[in-house]
Every structure is written in structure tokens, then in C-alpha cells.
N, C-alpha and C positions, 0 to 999 in steps of 0.2 A: 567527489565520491569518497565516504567514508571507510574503512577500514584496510585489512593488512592487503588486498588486493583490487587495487583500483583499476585495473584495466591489465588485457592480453598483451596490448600494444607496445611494441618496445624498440628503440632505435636502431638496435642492428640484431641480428642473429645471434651472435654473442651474448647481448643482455636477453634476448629471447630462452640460450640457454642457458643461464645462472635462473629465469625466473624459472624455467623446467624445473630445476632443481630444486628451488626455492616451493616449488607447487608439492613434491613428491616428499618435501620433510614437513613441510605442515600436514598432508594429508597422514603422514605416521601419528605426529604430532595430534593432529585430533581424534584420531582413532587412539591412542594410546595418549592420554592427557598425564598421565603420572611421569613426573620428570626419572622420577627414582625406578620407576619401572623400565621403563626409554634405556635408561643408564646400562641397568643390568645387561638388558639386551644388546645392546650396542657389543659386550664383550662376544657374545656368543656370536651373531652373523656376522661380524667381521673378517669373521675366518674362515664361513661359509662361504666357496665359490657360489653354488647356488643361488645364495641368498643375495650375494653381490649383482649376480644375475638379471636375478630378478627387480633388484632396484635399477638396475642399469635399463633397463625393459619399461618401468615407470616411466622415466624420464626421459625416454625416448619417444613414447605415446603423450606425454606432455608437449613435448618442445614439436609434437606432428601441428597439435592443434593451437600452440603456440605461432607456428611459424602457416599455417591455413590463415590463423587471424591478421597477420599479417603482411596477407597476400604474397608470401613468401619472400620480403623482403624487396620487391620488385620496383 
């Protein structure tokens, strides 16, 4: 299987959650394609608890359907 995501499946929980992660910066990533855009932003939520929040929130609805796919590690 071709491209940057070839499968849910991942050998532990661990690597289940770096790919959560991995899922919720590509998803900024293709919604915002300008690196230099990305950039700018990057100064401003940083320092936004909210905004930190809110990404933390991402990657935990990731790593749900992450860790569903693989059968929770079982």
C-alpha cells in the first residue's frame, strides 16, 4: 500500500500513539499546505492554552480509533 499512510495498525500503543500524532499534523498539514503559513501560526497557538487544548482533543479522538483498529492492543 502506497503512500504516507499505509495502515492503522501498529505494534504497540506507543507507536499507536506517535501515529495519533502523526495523523493530527498532517491533517493541519493539508488543510493549511503553506509551510510559511503553518510557520507563522505555529508562534501564535503555542501559547494558546486553548488552542493547545484543542490539539490535545485531536489526538486523542485519533489514537480512540487508532487503538478500536487495533483491537485495543489485545
Amino acid at each position: 500500500m502506497a503512500g504516507w499512510l499505509p495502515s492503522l495498525i501498529t505494534e504497540t500503543p506507543e507507536a499507536g500513539f506517535d501515529l495519533a500524532i502523526k495523523l493530527a499534523r498532517m491533517g493541519v498539514k493539508k488543510t493549511q499546505p503553506s509551510d510559511e503559513v503553518r510557520a507563522r501560526l505555529r508562534g501564535i497557538y503555542e501559547i494558546d492554552a486553548g488552542a493547545l487544548i484543542a490539539s490535545s482533543q485531536v489526538v486523542a479522538v485519533n489514537f480512540q480509533t487508532i487503538a478500536a483498529a487495533n483491537g485495543y492492543w489485545r
